[in-house]
C-alpha positions in Angstrom: 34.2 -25.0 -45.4 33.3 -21.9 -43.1 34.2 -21.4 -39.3 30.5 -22.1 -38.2 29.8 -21.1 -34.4 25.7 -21.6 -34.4 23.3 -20.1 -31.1 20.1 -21.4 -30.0 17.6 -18.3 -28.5 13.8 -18.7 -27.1 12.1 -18.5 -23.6 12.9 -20.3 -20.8 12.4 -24.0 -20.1 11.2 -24.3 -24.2 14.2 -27.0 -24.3 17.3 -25.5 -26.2 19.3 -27.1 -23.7 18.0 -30.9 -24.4 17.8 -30.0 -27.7 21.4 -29.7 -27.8 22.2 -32.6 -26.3 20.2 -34.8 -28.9 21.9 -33.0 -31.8 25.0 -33.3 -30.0 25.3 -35.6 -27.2 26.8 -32.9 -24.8 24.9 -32.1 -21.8 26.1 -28.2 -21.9 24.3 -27.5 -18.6 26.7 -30.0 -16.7 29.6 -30.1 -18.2 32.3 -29.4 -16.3 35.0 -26.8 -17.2 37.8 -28.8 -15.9 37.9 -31.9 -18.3 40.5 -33.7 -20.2 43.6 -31.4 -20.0 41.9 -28.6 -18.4 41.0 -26.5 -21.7 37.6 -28.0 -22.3 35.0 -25.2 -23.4 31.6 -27.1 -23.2 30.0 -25.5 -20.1 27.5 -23.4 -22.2 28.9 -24.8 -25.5 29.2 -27.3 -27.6 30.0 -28.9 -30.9 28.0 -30.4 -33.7 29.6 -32.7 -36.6 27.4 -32.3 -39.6 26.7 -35.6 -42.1 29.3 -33.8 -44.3 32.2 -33.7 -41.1 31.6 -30.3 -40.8 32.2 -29.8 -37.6 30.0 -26.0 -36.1 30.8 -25.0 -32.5 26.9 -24.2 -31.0 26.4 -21.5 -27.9 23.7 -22.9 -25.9 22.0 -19.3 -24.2 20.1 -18.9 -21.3 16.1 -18.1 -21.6 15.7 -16.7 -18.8 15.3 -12.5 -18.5 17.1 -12.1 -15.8 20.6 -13.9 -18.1 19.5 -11.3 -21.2 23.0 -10.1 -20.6 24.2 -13.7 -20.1 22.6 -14.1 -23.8 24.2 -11.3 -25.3 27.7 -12.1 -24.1 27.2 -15.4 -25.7 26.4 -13.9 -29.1 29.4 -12.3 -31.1 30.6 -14.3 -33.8 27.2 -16.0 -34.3 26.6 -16.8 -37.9 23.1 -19.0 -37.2 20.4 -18.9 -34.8 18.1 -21.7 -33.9 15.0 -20.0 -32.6 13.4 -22.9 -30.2 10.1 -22.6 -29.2 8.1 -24.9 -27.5 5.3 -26.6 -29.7 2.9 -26.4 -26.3 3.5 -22.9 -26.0 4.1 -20.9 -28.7 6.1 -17.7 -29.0 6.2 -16.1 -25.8 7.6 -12.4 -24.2 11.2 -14.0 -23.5 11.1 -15.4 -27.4 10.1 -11.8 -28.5 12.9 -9.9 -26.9 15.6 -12.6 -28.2 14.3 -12.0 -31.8 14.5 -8.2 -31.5 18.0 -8.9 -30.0 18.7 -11.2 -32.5 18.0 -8.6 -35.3 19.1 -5.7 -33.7 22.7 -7.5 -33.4 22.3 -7.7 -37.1 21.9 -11.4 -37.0 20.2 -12.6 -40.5 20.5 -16.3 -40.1 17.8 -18.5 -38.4 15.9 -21.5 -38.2 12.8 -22.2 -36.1 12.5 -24.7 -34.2 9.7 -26.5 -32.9 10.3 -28.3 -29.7 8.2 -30.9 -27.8 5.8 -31.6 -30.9 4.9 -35.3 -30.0 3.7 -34.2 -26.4 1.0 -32.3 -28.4 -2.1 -32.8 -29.9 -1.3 -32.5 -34.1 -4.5 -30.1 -34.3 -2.8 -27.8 -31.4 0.2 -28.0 -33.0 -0.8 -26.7 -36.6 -2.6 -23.7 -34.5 0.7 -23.0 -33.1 2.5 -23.1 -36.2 0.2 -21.0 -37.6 0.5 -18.7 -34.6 4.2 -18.6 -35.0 3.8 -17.6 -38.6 1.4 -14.6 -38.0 3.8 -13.3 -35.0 7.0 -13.5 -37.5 5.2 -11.9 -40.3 6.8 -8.6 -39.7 10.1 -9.7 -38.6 13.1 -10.7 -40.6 12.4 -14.5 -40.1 8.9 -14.0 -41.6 10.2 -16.6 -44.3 12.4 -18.9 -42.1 11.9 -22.8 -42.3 9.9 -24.4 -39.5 12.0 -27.9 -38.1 9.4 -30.1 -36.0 11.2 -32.0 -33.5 10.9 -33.7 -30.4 14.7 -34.6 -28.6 13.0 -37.0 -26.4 11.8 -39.7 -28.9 13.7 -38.5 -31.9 11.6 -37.0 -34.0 13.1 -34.2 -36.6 16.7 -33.9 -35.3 18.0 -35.4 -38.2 16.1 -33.4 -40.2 17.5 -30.5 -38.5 21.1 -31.7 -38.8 20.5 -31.8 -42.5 19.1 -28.0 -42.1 21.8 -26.7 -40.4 24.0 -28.5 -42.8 22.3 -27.1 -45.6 22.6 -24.0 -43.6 26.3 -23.7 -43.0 27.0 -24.8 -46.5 25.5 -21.3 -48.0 27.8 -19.2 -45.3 30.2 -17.4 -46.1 33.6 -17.7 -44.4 35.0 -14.6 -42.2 38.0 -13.3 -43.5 41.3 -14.2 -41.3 43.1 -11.2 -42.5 43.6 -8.4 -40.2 44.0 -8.3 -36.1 43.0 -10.8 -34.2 40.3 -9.9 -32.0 38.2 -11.9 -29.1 35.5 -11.2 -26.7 36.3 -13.0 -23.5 33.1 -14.7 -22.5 34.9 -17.0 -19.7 37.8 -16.7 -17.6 39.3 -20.1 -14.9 42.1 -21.4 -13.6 43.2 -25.1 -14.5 45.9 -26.6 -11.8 48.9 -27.2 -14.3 48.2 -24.9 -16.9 47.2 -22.1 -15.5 45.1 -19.1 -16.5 42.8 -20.1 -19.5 40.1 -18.0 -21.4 37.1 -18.9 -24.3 35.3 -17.0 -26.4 34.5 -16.5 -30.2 37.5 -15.5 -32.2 35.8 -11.9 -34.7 38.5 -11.5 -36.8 42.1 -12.5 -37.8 43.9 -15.3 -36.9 46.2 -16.4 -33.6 49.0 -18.7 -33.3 50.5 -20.7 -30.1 53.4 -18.2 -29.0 51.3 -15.3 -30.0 51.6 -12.1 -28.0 48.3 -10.6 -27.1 47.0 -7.4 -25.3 44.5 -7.3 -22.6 41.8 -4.6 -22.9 40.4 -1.9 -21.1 43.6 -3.1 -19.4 46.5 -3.0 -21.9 48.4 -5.8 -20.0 50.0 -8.6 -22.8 50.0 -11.7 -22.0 51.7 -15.3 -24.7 49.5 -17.5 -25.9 50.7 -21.0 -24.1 48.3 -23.4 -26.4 45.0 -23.6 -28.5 41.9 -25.6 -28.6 38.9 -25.5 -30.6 36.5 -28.0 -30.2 38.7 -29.7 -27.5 41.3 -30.6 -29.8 44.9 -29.0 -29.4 45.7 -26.6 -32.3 48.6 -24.9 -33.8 46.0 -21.7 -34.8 42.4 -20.5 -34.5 40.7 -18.6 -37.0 38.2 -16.5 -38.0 34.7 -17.6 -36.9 35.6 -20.1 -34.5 34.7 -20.9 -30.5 38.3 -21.4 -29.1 39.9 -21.6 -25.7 43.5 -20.3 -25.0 45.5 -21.1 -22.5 47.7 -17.8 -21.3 51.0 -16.7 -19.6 51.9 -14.0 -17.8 48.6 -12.9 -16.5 46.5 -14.9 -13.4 42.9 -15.2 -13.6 42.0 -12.7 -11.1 43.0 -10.1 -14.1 41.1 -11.1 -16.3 37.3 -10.8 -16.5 34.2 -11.5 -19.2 33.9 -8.7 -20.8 37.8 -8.1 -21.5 39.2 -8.2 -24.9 41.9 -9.7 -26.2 43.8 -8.3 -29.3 46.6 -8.7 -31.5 47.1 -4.8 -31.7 48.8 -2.6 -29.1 46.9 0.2 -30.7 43.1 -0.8 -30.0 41.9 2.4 -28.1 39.8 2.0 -24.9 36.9 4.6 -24.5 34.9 6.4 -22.0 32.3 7.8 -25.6 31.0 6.0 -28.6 29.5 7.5 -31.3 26.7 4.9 -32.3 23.9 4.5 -34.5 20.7 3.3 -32.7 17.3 1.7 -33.8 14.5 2.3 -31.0 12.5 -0.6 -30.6 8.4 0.8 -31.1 7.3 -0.8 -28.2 9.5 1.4 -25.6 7.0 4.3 -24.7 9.3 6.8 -23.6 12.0 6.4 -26.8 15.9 7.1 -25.8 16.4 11.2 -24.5 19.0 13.2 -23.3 21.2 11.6 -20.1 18.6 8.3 -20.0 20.4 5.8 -17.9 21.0 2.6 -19.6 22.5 -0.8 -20.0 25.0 -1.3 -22.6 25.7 -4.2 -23.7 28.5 -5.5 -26.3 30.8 -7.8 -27.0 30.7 -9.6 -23.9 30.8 -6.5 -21.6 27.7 -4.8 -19.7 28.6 -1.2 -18.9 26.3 1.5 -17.7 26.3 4.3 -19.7 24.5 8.2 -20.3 22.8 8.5 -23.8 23.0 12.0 -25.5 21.0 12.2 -28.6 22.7 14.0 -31.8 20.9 16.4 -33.9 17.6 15.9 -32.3 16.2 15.9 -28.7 14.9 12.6 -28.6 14.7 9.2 -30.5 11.3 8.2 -30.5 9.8 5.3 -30.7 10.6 2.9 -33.8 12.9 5.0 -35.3 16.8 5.5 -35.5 18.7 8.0 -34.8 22.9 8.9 -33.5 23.6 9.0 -30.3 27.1 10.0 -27.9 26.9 7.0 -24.9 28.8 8.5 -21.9 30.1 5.5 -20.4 30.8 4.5 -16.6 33.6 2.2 -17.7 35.8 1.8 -20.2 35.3 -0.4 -23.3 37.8 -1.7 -26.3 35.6 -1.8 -29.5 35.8 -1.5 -33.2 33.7 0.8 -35.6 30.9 -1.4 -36.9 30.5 -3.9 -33.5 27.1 -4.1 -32.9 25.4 -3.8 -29.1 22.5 -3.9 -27.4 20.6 -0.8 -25.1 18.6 -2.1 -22.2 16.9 0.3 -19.6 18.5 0.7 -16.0 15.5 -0.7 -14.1 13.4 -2.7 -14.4 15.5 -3.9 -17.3 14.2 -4.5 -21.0 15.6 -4.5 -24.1 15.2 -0.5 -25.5 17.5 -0.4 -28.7 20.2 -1.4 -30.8 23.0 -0.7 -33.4 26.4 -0.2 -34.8 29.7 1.6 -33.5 30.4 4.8 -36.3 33.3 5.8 -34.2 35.0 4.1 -31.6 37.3 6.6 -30.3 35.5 9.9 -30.6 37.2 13.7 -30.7 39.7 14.2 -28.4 37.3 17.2 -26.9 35.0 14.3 -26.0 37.3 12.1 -24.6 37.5 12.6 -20.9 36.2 10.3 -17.9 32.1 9.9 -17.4 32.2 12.0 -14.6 34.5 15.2 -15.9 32.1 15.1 -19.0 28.9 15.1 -17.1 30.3 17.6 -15.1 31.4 20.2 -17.9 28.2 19.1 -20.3 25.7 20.2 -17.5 27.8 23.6 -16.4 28.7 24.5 -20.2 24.2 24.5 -20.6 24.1 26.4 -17.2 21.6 24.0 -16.0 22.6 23.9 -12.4 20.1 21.0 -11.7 22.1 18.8 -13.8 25.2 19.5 -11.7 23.2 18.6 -8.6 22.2 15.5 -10.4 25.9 15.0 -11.9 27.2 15.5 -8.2 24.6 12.9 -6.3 25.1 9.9 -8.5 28.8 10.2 -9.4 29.4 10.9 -5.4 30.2 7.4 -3.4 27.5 8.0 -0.8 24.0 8.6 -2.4 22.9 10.8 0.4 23.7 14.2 -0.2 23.0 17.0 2.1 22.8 20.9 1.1 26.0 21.4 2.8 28.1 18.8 0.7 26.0 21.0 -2.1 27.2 24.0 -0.8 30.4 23.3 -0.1 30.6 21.7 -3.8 28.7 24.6 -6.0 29.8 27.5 -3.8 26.1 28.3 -3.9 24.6 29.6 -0.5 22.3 27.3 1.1 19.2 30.0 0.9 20.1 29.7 -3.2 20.2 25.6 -3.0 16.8 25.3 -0.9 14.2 26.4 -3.7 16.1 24.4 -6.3 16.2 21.3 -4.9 12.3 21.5 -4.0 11.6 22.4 -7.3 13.8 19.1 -8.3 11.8 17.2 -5.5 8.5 18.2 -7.2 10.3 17.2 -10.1 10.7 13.9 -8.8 14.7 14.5 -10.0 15.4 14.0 -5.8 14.0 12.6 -3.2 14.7 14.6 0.3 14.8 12.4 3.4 15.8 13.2 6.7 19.2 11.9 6.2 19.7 14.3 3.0 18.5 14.2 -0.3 18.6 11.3 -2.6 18.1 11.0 -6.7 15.6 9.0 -8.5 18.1 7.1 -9.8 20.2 6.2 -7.1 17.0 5.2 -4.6 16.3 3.0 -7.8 19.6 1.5 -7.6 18.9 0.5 -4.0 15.8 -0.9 -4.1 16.9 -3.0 -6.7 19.6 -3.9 -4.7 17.5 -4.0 -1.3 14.9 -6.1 -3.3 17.6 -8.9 -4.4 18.8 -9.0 -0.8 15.4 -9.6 0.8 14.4 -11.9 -2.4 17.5 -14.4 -2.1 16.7 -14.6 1.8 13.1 -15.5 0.9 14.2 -18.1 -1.3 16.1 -20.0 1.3 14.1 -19.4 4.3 10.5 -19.6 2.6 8.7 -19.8 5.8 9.9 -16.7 7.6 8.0 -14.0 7.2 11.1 -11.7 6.9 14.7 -11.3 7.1 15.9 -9.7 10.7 16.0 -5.7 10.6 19.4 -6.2 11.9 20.8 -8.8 9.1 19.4 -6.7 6.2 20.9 -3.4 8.0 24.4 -5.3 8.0 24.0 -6.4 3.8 23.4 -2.9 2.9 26.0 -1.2 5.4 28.9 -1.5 2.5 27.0 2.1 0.7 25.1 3.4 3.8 25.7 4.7 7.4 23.4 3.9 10.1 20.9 7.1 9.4 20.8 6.5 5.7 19.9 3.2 6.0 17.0 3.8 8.2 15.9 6.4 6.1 16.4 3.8 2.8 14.0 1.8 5.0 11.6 4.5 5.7 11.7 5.1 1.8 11.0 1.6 0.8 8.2 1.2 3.4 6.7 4.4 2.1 6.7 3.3 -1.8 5.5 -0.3 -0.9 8.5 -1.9 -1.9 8.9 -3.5 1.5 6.7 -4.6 4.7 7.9 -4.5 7.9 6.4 -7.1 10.8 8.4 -7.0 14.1 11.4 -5.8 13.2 11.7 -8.3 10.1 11.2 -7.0 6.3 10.1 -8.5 3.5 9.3 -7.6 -0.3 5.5 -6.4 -0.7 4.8 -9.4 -2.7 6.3 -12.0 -0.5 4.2 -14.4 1.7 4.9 -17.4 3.3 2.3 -20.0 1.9 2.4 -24.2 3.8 1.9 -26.8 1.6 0.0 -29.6 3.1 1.9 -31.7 5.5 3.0 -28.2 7.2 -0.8 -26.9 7.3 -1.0 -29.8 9.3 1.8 -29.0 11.7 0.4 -25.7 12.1 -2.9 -27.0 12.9 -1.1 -29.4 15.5 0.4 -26.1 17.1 -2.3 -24.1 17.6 -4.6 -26.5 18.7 -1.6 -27.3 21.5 -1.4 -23.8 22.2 -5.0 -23.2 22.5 -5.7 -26.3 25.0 -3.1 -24.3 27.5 -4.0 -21.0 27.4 -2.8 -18.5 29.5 -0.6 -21.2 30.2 2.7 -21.0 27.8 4.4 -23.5 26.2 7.9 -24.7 25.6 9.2 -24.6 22.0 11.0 -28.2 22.2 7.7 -29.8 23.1 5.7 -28.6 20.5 8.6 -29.6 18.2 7.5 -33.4 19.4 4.4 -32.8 17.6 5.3 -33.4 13.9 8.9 -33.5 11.9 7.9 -29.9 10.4 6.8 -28.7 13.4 10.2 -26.1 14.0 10.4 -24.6 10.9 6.4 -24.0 10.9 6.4 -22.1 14.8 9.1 -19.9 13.5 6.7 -19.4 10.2 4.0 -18.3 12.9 6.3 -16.1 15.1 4.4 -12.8 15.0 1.3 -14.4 13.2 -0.9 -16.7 15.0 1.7 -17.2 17.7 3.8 -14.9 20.1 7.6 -15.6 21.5 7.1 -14.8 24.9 11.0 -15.6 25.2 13.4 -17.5 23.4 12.0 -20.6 25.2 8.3 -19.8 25.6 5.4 -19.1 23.6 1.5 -18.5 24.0 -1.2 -18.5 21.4 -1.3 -15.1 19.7 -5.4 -14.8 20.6 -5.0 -15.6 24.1 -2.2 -12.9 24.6 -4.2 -10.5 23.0 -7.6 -11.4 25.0 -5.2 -11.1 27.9 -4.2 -7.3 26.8 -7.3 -6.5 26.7 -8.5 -7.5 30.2 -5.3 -5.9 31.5 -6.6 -3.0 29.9 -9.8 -3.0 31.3 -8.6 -3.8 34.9 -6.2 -1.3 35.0 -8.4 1.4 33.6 -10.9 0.6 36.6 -8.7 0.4 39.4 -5.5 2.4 37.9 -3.2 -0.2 38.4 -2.8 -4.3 38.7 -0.9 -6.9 40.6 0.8 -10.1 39.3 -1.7 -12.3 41.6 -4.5 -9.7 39.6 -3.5 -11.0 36.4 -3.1 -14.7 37.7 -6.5 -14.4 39.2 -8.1 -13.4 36.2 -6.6 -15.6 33.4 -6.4 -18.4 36.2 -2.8 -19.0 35.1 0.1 -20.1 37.9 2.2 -17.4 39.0 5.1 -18.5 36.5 3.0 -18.2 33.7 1.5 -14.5 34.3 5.1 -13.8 34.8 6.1 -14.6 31.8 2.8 -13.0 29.7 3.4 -9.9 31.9 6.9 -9.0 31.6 6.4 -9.5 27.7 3.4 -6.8 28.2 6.2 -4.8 30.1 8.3 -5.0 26.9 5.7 -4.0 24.3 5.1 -1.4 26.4 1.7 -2.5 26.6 2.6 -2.3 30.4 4.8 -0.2 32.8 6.2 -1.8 36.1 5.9 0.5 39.0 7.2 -1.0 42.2 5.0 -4.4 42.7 2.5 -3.8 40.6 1.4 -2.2 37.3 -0.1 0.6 35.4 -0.6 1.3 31.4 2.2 1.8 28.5 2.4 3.7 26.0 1.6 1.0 23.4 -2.0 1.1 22.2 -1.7 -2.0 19.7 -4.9 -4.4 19.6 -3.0 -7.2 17.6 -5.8 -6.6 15.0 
């Protein structure tokens, strides 16, 4: 019987994961990857024995689009695909963008599977089935059986074990002759045993004593022992989800994405000469230098596409392309992989390695060959380019160009305004930045902010200060502040005293903090020009804290770390300072008490917070106008 190693795609929360558990009993989601004798390889997979004690390893994907790469790691060596989609809600984006994967991995086994079905109405259900149909019509599982189950009550997972059975049994077996070959898809470190990978083994066979190679790295390493399916083995083959334990190599050299061969002769690259299918729905089809994601074997690299005999692959058609690569990859001619854009990410393309090792004229690092490519055309702007992203600050000022090129300043000026109008650069005060690297850092300023949102849901922002010190690792001070600037400018970000946020975040109360906040303000409001203390209005309700913080800047205003006041009474209070000092040119403390008939502590307090917002300037004992004009509107 055939090495079967079967994966589930489809969109998030459609339930491959419980699915897998009632076919298999294995929770893969849970599973931990210390179990038994430390060489278990369930977290993500698991194992199915068939009626006929077949037993088929089963990769168990992630749905979500931010894990696309996550998905694709998990899918060399796949020989069947259970497509799962969820009998409620029908095919949806994520479950379009696995199927192109899917096929443009060359993936020609599937079965669809309906999830959920007895939580439907059977009317609903036919529509969806129907649905599913007409979206698959022009795809290559047009034709592919339709398994109604539900892995709740029961319903159909047998008759998908029989399926998959029936499945398996037309497969054919990979061949086991040639060089072993494995795309590391995980990498831990058991107490005991030491270093120990998984992953799919593509081709040949390996043996306990075995001496491997590491790649890009080249470092070998001995095979200590062999499981597949948990169970100790002399040898894996062809076709099968294995886990090896390894000497002479710790874990932090390793990483997913590395490859491990029999051969001492498997050639990294910085170039692949690749066939490519452009999916119809990208607009702008694959031209020359296009930034993208590659993804294959188990590796994500970033890469440069060059088009071959023609300036562009449009739209739903194929074409060759050169990929300049950022890193290093060990692959074979005929590997398939996947092209997804730089930002915002989605799938763009897909295809086959021709030649895994081009000519040794078009062998050199990423940089060198972006370099010469750009000065061989004589197109100076893309040596600008080449030089701003490959440098390790993305600012770049016309000096560092200067000194660079060995172009005079007065020659660089008109040509990075032309590439400004371009929008190639972007020109800040702090130097001038490419489109691609300022997309780079929002993307990364946007997961900073994001993540802090997450955990602190009702702030309205992360400090200026804290953000500053996660983005320092790339930027000085200046650049920073100009990234800020930028960000502000494009409506990536807000800014609200001196905290940032993403545009689109707001902080929203459910109910039982609406009522806190209701407590607070009404508190604050009774006082008035009176302020309060934080700890008492923390005595009005268990959320209260974390809702005043929420507020900071909003409804209320921090006087000082210990005070606050009622963010409409402050600002009725700015305006009557206004107004008195505008008549008489100036005001006293005892002025401001007088009018807001507040003690002598409290206008203190409201005053010397004026002082600070500049709203108001202290002048001996008594006060005239800042330079702040803010209403608070």
């Amino acid at each position: 019987m055939a090495n079967i190693v079967i994966g589930t795609a489809g969109h998030i929360d459609h339930g491959k994961t419980t699915l897998i558990k009632a076919l298999t009993g294995i929770e893969t989601d849970t599973t931990k990857e210390e179990k038994k004798r430390g060489m278990s390889i369930n977290l993500g997979f698991a194992y199915l024995d068939l009626p006929n004690q077949q037993r088929v390893g089963i990769v168990d994907v992630p749905g979500h689009e931010k894990f696309i790469k996550n998905m694709v790691a998990g899918l060399p060596g796949i020989n069947l695909v259970l497509l799962v989609i969820d009998a409620a809600e029908g095919i949806m984006p994520q479950t379009k963008e696995h199927i192109d994967i899917l096929t443009l991995l060359g993936i020609q086994d599937f079965l669809v599977v309906l999830t959920k079905v007895d939580t439907v109405d059977p009317d609903l259900k036919e529509l969806v089935v129907e649905d599913i149909r007409e979206q698959l019509s022009d795809t290559p599982l047009a034709e592919v059986d339709i398994i109604e189950t539900d892995a709740v009550s029961g319903t159909g997972i047998e008759e998908l074990r029989q399926a998959i059975q029936a499945r398996s049994e037309e497969l054919t077996e990979k061949s086991s002759t040639g060089m072993a070959r494995l795309n590391i898809d995980r990498v831990f470190s058991v107490k005991g045993f030491g270093t120990v990978i998984t992953g799919t083994l593509l081709d040949g066979t390996i043996h306990t004593g075995d001496e491997l190679f590491v790649y890009p790295s080249g470092k070998k390493v001995r095979v200590r022992n062999i499981q597949v399916h948990e169970q100790d083995v002399e040898q894996a083959q062809a076709g099968q989800r294995t886990a090896l334990n390894l000497a002479n190599i710790g874990k932090d050299e390793l990483e997913r994405g590395d490859v491990l061969a029999a051969s001492a002769n498997l050639q990294p690259t910085w170039m692949l000469d690749v066939k490519v299918k452009c999916l119809p729905e990208v607009e702008t089809g694959i031209g020359l230098w296009d930034r993208v994601r590659l993804l294959i074997g188990t590796r994500e690299v970033m890469a440069r596409t060059v088009p071959l005999g023609t300036e562009w692959i449009e739209p739903g058609t194929e074409g060759f392309l050169q990929l300049r690569l950022e890193d290093q990859v060990a692959v074979k001619e005929r590997d398939h992989f996947i092209l997804r854009s730089y930002s915002p990410m989605h799938t763009i393309a897909g295809g086959e390695v021709l030649d895994a090792a081009p000519t040794k004229h078009r062998r050199f690092k990423v940089e060198i060959l972006e370099s010469l490519k750009a000065k061989e055309a004589g197109s100076i702007e893309e040596i600008i380019l080449d030089f701003m992203t490959n440098k390790k600050q993305p600012f770049t000022t016309v000096k560092q160009l200067h000194e660079y090129l060995g172009q005079s300043v007065e020659e660089l000026r008109p040509l990075l305004a032309e590439m400004v109008e371009n929008q190639q650069v972007i020109e800040t005060k702090s130097g001038y930045l490419a489109e691609t690297s300022y997309q780079a850092l929002q993307e990364k300023a946007l997961t900073v902010l994001n993540e802090y949102h997450k955990k602190h849901r009702l702030r309205p922002g992360m400090p200026a200060e804290e953000f500053r010190s996660r983005m320092r690792d790339q930027l000085a001070e200046k650049e920073l502040s100009a990234l800020i600037r930028l960000l502000k400018e494009n409506g990536a970000i807000k800014e609200q005293q001196d905290k940032l946020a993403a545009a689109d975040f707001e902080v929203t109360f459910n109910k039982y903090q609406q009522a806190a906040k209701e407590k607070i303000e009404k508190a604050l409001a009774k006082n008035g020009y009176t302020p309060v203390k934080k700890e008492e209005l923390y005595d009005l309700d268990k959320n209260a804290e974390e809702v005043l913080e929420a507020l900071n800047g909003d409804t209320v205003i921090f006087l000082t770390h210990e005070y606050v006041l009622l963010a409409k009474v402050y600002w009725q209070g700015v305006q009557q300072v206004r107004k008195t000092i505008g008549e008489n040119q100036q005001m006293t403390l005892g002025d401001f008490r007088d009018m807001t008939n507040s003690s002598r502590k409290s206008s203190m307090l409201i005053l010397e917070y004026m002082d600070k917002q500049e709203i108001t300037k202290r002048v001996e004992n008594y006060r005239v106008l800042g330079a702040s004009t803010e209403t608070g509107e």
